[in-house]
PyMOL Python script that loads the backbone (N, CA, C, O; Angstrom):
from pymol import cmd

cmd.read_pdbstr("""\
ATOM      1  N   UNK A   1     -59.137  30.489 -12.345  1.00  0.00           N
ATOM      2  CA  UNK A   1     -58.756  29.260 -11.694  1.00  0.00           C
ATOM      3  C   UNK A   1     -57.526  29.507 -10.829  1.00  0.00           C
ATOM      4  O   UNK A   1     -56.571  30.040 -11.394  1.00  0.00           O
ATOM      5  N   UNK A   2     -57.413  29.202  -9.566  1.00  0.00           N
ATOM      6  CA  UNK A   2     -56.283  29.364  -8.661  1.00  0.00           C
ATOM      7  C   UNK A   2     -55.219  27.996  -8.991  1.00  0.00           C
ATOM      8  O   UNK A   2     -55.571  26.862  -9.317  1.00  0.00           O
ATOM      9  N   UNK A   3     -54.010  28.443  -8.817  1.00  0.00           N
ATOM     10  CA  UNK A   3     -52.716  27.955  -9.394  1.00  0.00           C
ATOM     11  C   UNK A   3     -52.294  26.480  -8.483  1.00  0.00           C
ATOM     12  O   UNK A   3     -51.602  25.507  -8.782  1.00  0.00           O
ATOM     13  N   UNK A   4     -53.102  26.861  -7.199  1.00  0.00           N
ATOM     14  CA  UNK A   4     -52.753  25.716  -6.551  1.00  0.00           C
ATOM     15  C   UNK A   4     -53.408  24.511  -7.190  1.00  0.00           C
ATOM     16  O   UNK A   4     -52.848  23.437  -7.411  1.00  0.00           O
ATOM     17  N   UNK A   5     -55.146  24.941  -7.562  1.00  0.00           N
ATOM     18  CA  UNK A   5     -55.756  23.817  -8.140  1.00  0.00           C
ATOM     19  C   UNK A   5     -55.729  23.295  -9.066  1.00  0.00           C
ATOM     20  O   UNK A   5     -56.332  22.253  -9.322  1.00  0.00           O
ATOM     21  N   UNK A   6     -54.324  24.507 -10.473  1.00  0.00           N
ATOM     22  CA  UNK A   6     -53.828  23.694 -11.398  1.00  0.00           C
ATOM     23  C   UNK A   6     -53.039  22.149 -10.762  1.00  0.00           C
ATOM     24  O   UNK A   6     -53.281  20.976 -11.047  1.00  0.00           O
ATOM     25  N   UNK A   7     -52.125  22.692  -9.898  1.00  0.00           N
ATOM     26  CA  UNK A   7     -51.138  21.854  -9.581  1.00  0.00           C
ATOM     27  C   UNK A   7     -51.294  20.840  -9.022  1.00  0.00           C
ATOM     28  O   UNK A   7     -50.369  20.028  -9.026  1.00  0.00           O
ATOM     29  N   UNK A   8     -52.633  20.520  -8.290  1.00  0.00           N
ATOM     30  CA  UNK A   8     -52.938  19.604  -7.600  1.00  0.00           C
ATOM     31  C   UNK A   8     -53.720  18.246  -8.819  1.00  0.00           C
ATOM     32  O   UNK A   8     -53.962  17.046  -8.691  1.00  0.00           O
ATOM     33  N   UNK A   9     -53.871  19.117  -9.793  1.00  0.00           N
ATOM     34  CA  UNK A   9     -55.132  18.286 -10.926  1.00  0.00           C
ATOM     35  C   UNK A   9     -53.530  17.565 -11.838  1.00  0.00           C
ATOM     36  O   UNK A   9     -53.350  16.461 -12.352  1.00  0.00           O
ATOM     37  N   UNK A  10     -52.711  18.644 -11.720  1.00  0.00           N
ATOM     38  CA  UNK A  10     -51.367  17.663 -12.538  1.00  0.00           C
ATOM     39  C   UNK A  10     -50.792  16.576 -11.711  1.00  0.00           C
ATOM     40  O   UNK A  10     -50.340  15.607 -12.322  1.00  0.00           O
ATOM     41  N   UNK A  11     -50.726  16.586 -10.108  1.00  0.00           N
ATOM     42  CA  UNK A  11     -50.151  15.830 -10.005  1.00  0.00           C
ATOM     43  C   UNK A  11     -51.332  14.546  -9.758  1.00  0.00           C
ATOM     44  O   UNK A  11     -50.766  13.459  -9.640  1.00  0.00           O
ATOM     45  N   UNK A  12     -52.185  14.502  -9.703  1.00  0.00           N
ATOM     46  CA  UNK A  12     -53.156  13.261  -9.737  1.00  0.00           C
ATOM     47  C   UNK A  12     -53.406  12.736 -11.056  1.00  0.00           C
ATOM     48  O   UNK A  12     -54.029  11.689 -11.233  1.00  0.00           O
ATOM     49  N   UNK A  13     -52.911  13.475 -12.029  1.00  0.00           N
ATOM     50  CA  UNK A  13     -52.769  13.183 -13.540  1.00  0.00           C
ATOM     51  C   UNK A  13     -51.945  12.666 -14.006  1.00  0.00           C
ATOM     52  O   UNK A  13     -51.956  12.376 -15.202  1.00  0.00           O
ATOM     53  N   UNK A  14     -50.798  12.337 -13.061  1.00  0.00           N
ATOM     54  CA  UNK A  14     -49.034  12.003 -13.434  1.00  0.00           C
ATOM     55  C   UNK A  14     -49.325  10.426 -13.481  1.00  0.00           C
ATOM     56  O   UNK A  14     -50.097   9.900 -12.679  1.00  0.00           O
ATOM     57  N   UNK A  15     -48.697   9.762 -14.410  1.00  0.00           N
ATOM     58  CA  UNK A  15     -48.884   8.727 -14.838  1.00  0.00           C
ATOM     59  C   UNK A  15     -47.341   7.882 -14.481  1.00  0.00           C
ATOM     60  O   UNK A  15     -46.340   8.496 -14.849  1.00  0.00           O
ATOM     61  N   UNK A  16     -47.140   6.689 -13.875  1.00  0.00           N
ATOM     62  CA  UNK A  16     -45.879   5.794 -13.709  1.00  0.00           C
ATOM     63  C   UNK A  16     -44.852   5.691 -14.993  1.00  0.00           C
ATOM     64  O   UNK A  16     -45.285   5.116 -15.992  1.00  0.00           O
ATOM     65  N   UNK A  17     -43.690   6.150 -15.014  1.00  0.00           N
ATOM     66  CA  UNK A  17     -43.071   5.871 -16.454  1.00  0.00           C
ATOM     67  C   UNK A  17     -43.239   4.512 -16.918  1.00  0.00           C
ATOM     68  O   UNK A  17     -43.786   3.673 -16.201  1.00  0.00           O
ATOM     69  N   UNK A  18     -42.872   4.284 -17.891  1.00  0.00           N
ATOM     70  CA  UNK A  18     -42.923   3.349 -18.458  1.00  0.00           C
ATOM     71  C   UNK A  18     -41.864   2.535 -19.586  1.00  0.00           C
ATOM     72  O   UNK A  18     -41.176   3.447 -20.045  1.00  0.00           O
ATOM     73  N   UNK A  19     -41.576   1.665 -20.018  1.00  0.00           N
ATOM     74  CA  UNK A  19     -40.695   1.408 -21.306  1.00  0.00           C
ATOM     75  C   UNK A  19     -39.452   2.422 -21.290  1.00  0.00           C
ATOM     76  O   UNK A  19     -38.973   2.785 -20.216  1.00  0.00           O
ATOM     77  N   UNK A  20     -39.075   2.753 -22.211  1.00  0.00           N
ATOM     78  CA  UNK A  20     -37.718   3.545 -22.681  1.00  0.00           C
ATOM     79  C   UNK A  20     -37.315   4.514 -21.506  1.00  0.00           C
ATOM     80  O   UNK A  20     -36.206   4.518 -20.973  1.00  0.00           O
ATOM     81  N   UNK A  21     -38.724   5.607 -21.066  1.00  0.00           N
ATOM     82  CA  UNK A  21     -38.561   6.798 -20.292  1.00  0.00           C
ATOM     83  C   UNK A  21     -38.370   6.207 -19.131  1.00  0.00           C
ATOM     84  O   UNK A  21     -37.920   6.993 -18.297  1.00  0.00           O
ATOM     85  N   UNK A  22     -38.572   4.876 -18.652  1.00  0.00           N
ATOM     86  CA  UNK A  22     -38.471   4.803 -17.218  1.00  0.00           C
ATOM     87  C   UNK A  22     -37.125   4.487 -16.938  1.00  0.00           C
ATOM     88  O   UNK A  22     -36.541   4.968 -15.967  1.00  0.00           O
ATOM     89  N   UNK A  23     -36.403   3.407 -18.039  1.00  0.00           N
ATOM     90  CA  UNK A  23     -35.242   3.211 -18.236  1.00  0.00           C
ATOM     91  C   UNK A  23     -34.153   4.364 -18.107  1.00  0.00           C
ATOM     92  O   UNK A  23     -33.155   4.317 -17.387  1.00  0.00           O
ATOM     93  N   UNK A  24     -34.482   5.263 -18.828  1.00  0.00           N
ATOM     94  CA  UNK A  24     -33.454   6.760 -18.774  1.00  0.00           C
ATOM     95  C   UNK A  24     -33.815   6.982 -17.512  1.00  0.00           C
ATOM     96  O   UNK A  24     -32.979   7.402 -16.711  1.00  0.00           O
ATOM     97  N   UNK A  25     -34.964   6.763 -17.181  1.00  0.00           N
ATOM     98  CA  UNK A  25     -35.343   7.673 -15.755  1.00  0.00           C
ATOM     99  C   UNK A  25     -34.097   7.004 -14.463  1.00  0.00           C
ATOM    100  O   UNK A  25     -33.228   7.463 -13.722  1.00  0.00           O
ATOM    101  N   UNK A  26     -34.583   5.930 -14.735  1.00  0.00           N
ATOM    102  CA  UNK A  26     -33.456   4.903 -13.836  1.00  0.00           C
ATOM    103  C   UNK A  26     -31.977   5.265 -13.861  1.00  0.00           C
ATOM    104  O   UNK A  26     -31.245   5.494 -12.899  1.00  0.00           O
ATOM    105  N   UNK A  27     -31.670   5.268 -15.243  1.00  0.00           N
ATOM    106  CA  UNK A  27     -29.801   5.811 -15.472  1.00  0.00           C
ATOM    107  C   UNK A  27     -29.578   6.910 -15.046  1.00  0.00           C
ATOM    108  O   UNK A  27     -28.458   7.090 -14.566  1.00  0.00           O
ATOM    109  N   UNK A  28     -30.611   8.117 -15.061  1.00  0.00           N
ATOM    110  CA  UNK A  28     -30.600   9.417 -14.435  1.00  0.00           C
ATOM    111  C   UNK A  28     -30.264   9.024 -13.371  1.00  0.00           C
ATOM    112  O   UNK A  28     -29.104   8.610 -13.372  1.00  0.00           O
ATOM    113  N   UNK A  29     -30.906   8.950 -12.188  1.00  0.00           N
ATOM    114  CA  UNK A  29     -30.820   8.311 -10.840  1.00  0.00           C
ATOM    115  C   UNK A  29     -29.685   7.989 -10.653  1.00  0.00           C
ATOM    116  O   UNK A  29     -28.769   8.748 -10.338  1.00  0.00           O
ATOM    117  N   UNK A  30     -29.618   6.724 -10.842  1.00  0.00           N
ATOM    118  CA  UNK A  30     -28.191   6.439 -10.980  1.00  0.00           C
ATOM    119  C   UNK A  30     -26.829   7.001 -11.157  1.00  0.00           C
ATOM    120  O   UNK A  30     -25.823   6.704 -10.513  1.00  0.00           O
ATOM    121  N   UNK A  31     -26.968   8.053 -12.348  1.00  0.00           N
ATOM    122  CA  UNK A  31     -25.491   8.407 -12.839  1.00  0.00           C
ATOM    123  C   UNK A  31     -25.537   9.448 -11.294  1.00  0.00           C
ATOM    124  O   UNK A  31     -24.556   9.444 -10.550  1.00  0.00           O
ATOM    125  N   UNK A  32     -26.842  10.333 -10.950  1.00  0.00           N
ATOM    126  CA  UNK A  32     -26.856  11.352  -9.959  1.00  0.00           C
ATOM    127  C   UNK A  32     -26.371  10.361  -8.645  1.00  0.00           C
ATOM    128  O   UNK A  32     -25.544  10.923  -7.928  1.00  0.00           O
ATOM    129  N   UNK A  33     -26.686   9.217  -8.289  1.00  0.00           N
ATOM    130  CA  UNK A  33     -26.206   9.170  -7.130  1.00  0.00           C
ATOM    131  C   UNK A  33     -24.328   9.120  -7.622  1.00  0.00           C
ATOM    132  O   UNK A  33     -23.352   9.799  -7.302  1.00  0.00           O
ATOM    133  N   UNK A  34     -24.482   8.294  -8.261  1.00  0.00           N
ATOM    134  CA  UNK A  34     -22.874   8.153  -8.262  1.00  0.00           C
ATOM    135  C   UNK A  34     -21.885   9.232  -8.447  1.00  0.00           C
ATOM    136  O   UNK A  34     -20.691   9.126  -8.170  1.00  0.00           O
ATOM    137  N   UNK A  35     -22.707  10.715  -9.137  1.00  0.00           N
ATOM    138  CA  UNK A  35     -22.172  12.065  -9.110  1.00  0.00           C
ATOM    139  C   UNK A  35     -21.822  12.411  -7.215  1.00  0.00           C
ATOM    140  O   UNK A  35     -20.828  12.825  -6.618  1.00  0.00           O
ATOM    141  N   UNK A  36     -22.843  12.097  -6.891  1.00  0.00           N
ATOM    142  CA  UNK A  36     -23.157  12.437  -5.135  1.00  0.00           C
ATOM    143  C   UNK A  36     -21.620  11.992  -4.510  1.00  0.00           C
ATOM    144  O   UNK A  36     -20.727  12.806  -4.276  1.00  0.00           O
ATOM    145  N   UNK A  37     -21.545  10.847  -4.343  1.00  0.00           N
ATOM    146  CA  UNK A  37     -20.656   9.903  -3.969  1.00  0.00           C
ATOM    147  C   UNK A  37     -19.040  11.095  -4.602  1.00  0.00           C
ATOM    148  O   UNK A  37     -18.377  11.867  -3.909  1.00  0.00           O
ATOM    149  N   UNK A  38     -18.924  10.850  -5.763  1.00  0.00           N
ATOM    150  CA  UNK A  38     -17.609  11.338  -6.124  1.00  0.00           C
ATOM    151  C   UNK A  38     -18.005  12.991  -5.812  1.00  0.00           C
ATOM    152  O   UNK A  38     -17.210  13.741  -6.380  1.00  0.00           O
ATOM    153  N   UNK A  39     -18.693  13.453  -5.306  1.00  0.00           N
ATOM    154  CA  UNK A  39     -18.507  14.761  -4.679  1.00  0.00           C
ATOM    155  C   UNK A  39     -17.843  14.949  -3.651  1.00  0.00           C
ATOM    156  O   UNK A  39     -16.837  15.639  -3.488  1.00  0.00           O
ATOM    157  N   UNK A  40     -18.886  13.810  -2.362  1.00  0.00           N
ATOM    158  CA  UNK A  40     -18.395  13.488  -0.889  1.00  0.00           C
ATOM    159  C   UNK A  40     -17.030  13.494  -1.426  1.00  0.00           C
ATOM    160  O   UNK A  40     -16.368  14.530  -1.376  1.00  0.00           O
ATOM    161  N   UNK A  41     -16.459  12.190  -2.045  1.00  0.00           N
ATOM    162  CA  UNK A  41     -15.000  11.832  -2.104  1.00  0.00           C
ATOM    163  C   UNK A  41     -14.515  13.308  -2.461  1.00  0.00           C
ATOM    164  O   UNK A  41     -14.070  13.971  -1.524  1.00  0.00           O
ATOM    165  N   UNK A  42     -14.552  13.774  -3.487  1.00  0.00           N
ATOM    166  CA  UNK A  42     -13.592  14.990  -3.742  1.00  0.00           C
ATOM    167  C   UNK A  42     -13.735  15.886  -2.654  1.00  0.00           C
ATOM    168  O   UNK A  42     -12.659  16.326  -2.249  1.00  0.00           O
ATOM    169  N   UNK A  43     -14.882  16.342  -1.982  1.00  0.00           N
ATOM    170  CA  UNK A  43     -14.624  17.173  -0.931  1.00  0.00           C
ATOM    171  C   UNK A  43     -13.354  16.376   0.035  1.00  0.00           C
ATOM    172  O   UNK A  43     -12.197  16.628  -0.301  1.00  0.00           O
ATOM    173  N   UNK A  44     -13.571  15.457   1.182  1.00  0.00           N
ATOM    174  CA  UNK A  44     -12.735  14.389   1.566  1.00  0.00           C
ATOM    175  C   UNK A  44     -11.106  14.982   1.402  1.00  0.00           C
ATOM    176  O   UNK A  44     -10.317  15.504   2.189  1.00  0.00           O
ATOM    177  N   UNK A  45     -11.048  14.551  -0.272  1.00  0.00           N
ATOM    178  CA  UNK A  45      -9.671  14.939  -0.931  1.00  0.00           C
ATOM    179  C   UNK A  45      -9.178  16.241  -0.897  1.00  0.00           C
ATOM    180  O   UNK A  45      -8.054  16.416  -0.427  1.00  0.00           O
ATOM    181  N   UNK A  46      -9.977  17.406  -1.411  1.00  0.00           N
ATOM    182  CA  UNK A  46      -9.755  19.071  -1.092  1.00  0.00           C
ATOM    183  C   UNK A  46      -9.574  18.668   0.298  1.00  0.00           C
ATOM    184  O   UNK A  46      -8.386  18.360   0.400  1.00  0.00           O
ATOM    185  N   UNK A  47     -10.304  18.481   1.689  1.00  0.00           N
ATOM    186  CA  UNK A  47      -9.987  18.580   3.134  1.00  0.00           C
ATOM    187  C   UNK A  47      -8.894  17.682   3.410  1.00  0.00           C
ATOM    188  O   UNK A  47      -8.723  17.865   4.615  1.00  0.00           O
ATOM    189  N   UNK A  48      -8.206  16.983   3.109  1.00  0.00           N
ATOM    190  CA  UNK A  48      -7.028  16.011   3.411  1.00  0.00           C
ATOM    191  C   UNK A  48      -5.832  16.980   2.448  1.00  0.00           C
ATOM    192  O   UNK A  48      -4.652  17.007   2.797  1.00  0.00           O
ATOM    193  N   UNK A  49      -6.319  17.725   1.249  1.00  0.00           N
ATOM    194  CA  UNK A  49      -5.160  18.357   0.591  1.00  0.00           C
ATOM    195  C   UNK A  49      -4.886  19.580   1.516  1.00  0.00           C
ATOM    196  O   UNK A  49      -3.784  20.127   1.489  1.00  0.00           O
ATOM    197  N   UNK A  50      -5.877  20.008   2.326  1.00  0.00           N
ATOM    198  CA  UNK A  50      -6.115  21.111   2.723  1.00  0.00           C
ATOM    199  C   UNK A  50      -4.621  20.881   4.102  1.00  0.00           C
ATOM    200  O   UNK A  50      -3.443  21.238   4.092  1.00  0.00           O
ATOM    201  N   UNK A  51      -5.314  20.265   4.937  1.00  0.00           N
ATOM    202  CA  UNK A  51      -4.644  19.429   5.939  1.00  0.00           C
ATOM    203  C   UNK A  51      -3.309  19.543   5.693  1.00  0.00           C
ATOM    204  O   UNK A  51      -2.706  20.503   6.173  1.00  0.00           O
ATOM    205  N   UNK A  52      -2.528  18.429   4.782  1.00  0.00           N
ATOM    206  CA  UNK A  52      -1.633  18.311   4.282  1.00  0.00           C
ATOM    207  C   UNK A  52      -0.875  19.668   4.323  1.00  0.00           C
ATOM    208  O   UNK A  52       0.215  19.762   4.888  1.00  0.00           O
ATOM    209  N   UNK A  53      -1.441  20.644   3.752  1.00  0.00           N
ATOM    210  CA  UNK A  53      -0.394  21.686   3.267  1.00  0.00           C
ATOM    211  C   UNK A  53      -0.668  22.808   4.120  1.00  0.00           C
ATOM    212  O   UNK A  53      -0.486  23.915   3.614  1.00  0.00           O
ATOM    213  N   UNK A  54      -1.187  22.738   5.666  1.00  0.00           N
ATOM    214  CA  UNK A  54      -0.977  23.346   6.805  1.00  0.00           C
ATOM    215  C   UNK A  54       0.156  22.308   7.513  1.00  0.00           C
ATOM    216  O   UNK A  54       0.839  22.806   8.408  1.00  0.00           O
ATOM    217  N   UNK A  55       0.316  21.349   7.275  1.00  0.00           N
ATOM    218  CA  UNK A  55       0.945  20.784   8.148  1.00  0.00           C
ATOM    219  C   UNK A  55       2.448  21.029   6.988  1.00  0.00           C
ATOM    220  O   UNK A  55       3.432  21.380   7.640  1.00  0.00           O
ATOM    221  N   UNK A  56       2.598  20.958   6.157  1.00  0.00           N
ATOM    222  CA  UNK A  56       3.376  21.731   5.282  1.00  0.00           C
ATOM    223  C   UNK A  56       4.630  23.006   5.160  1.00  0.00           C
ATOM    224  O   UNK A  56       5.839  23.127   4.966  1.00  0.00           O
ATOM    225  N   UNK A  57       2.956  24.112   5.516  1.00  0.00           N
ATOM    226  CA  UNK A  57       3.564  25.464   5.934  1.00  0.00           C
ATOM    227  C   UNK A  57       4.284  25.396   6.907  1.00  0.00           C
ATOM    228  O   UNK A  57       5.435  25.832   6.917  1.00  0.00           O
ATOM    229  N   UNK A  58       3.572  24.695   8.126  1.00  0.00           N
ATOM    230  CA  UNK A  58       4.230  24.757   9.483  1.00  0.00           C
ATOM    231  C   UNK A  58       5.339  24.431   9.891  1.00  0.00           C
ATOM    232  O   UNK A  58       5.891  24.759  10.941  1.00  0.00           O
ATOM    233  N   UNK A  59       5.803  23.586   8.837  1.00  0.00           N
ATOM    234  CA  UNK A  59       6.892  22.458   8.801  1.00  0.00           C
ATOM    235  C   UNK A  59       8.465  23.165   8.924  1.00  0.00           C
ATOM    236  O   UNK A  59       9.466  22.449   8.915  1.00  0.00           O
TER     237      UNK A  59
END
""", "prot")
cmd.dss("prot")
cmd.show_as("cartoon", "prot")
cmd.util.cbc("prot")
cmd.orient("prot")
């Protein structure tokens, strides 16, 4: 059996979460975007600390 036609038979087999798992599924999501977000920000912060302490040296 070729591997593609496993993969194609699983994903037409995948079923909508439901109850409890969809719930976690949701908080997953969630906690990941809000990880996203405080990344952007901390990068932001490293490049403004960065900034800062060239304008620093130069000083």
């Amino acid at each position: 059996m070729n591997s593609s036609t496993a993969e194609g038979s699983a994903d037409e087999n995948e079923v909508a979460p439901t109850g409890d798992f969809a719930e976690l599924q949701r908080r997953v999501e969630q906690h990941s975007r809000r990880l996203s977000q405080h990344a952007r920000e901390l990068r932001r912060l490293r490049d403004d600390l960065d900034e800062f302490d060239q304008r620093f040296r130069s000083a």
